[in-house]
C-alpha positions as CSV (number, residue, x, y, z in Angstrom):
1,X,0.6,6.7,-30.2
2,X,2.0,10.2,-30.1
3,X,2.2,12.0,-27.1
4,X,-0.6,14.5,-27.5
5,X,-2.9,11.0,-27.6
6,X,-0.5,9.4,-24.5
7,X,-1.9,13.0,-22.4
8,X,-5.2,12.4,-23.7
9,X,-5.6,8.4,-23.0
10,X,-3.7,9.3,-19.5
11,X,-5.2,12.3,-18.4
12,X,-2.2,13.2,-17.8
13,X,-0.8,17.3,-19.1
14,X,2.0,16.9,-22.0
15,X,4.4,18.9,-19.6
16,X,3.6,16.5,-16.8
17,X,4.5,13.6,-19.0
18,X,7.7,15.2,-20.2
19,X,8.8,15.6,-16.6
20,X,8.5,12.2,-16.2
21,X,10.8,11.7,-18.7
22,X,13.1,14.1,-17.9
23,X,13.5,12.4,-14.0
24,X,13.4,8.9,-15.8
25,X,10.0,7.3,-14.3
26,X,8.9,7.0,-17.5
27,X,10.5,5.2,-20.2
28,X,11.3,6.9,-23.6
29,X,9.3,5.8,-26.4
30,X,10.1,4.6,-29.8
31,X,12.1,7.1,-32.1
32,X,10.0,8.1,-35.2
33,X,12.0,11.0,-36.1
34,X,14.4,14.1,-34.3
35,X,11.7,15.3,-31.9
36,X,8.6,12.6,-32.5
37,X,8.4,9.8,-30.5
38,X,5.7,6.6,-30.6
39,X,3.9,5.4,-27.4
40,X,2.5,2.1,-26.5
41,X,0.6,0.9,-23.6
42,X,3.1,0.0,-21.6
43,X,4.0,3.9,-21.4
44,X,0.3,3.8,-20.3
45,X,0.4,1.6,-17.6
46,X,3.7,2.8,-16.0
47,X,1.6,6.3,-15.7
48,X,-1.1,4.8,-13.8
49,X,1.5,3.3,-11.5
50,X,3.9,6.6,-10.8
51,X,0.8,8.5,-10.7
52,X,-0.7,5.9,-7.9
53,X,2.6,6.1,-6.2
54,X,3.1,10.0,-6.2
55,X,-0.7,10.7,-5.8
56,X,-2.2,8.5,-3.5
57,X,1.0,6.9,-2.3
58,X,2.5,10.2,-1.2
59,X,5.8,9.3,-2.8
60,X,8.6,11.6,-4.3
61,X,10.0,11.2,-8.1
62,X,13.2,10.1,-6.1
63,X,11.6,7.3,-4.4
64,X,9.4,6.2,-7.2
65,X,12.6,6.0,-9.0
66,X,13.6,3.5,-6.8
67,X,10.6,1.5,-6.9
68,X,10.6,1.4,-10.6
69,X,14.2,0.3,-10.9
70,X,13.2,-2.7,-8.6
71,X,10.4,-3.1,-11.0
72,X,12.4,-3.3,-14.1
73,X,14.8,-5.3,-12.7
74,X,15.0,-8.9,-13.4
75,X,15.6,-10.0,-9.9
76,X,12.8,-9.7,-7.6
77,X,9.2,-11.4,-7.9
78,X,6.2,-9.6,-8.3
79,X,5.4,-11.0,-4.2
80,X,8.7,-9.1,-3.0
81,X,8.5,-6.2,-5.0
82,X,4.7,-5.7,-3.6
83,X,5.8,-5.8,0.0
84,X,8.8,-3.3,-0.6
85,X,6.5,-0.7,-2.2
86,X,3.6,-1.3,0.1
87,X,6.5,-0.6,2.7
88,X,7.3,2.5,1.4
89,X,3.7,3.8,0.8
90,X,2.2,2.7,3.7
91,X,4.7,3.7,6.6
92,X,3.3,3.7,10.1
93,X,1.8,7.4,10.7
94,X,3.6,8.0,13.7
95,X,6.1,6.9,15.6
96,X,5.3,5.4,19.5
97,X,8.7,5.5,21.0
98,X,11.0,2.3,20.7
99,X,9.5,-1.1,21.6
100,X,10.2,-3.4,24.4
101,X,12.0,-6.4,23.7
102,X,8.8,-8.5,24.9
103,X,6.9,-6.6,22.9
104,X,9.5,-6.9,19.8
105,X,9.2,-10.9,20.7
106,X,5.4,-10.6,20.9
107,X,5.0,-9.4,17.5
108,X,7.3,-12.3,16.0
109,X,5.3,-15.1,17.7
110,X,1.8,-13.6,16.4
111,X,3.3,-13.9,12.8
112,X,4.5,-17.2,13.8
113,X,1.3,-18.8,15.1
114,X,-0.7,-17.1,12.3
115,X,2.0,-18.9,10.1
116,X,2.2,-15.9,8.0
117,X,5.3,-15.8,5.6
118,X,7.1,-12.0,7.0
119,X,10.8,-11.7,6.4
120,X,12.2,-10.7,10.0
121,X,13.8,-7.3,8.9
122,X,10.2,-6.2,7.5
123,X,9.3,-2.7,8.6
124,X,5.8,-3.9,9.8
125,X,7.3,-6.4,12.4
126,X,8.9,-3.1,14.3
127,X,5.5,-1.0,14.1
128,X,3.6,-3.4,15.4
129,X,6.4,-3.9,18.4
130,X,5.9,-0.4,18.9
131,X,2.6,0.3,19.0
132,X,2.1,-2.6,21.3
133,X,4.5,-1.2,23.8
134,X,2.7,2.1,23.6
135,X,-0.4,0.2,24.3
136,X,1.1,-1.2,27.3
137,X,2.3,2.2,28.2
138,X,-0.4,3.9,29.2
139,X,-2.2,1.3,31.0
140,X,-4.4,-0.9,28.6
141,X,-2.2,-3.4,27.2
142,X,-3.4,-5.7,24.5
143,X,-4.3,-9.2,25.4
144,X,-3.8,-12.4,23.1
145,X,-7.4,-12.9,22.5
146,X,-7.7,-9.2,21.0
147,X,-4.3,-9.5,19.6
148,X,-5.5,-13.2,17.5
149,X,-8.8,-11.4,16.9
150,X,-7.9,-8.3,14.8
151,X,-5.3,-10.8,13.2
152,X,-8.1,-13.0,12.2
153,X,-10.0,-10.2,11.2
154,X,-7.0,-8.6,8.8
155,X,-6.4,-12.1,6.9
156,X,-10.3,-11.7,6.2
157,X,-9.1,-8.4,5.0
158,X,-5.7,-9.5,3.3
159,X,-7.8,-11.9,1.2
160,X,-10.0,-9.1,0.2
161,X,-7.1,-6.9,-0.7
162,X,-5.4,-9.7,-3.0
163,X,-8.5,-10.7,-4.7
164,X,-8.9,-6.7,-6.1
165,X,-5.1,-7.3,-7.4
166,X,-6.1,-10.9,-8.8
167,X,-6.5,-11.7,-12.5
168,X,-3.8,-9.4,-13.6
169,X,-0.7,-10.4,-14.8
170,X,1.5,-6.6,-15.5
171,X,4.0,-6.0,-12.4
172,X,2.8,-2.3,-13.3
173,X,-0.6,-3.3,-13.1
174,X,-0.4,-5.4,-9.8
175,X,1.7,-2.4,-8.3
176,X,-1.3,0.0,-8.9
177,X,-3.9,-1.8,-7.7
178,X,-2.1,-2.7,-5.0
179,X,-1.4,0.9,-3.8
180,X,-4.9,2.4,-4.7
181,X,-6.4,-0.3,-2.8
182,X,-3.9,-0.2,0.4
183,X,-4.3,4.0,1.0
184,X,-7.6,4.2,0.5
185,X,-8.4,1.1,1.6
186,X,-6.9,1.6,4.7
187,X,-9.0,5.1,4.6
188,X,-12.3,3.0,4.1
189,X,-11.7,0.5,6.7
190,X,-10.9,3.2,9.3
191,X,-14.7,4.9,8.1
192,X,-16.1,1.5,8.6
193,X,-14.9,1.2,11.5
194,X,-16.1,4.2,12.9
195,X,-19.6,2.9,11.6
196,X,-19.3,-0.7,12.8
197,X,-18.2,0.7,16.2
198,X,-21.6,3.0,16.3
199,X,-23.9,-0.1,14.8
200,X,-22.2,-2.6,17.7
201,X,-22.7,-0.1,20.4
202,X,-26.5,0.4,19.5
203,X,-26.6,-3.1,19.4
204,X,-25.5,-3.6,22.8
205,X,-27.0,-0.7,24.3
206,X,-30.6,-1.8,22.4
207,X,-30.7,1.6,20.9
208,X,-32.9,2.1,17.9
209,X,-31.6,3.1,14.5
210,X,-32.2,6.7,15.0
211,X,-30.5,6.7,18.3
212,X,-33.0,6.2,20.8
């Protein structure tokens, strides 16, 4: 396909597209003549993903170019190159102050007993340190029943989240759906939260369903 039909297929302006090409996030296309070029659907699917990462990731061109380079290298699997771009587009949205050490070994015996497979330098490993320390801060510190029960109820969640990036096979695919369903996913859990919250209150409280 041309370009004009890449824009159209994409959604994506001409200029936008040349931009892309110009910072190297998008490969260049076939050669058909001095300023023509052809475009298959592979140029398609890498736009879905740098648009994921810059538009609901948050991401700059510079750090999409490092994503991409990690994608087109033959090194990594698809499994580490999902948790080093989920890293980057999901960072923790603010910082808690450092954590305490017991708080730092805390977090490594959660993953531990929930036998999950987290290398030790992972990013997540610190935030949860840290937010567990700032829980213990101010007075209410987390105890090990709550701490195994929103595990439990995030590997209900995990399994949810891989199941939307099941059945496809394109590292560019798996990478899109993988960010489109971690940000806004983590925007639709924290709405049904709020809900679930409100229904479990009424619950206890024997209110009706209009509030009474």
């Amino acid at each position: 396909m041309r370009m004009a039909e890449l824009s159209e297929r994409s959604g994506i302006p001409v200029p936008t597209i040349k931009y892309y090409l110009r910072e190297g996030v998008l490969p260049r296309g076939e050669r058909t003549g001095r300023s023509q070029a052809r475009y298959g659907v592979e140029h398609l699917r890498r736009l879905r993903l740098v648009r994921a990462l810059t538009d609901v990731g948050g991401l700059s061109i510079a750090a999409v170019r490092e994503i991409l380079a990690s994608v087109d290298s033959p090194e990594p699997t698809a499994h580490e190159l999902l948790g080093r771009t989920l890293e980057d587009v999901t960072p923790l949205t603010r910082r808690f102050g450092d954590a305490d050490e017991s708080d730092a070994e805390r977090a490594a015996e959660l993953v531990g007993r929930r036998a999950w497979c987290v290398p030790n330098e992972q990013r997540a490993l610190t935030d949860l340190a840290e937010v567990l320390s700032a829980f213990r801060r101010v007075g209410h510190p987390v105890d090990e029943a709550m701490l195994d029960g929103y595990a439990a109820a995030v590997e209900r969640i995990a399994r949810v989240d891989l199941d939307f990036v099941g059945g496809v096979t394109e590292t560019d695919e798996i990478l899109e759906r993988a960010v489109v369903g971690t940000v806004l996913g983590d925007a639709l859990l924290a709405v049904l939260r709020r809900l679930a919250q409100t229904g479990e209150s009424a619950r206890r409280s024997g209110a009706s369903a209009d509030g009474r």
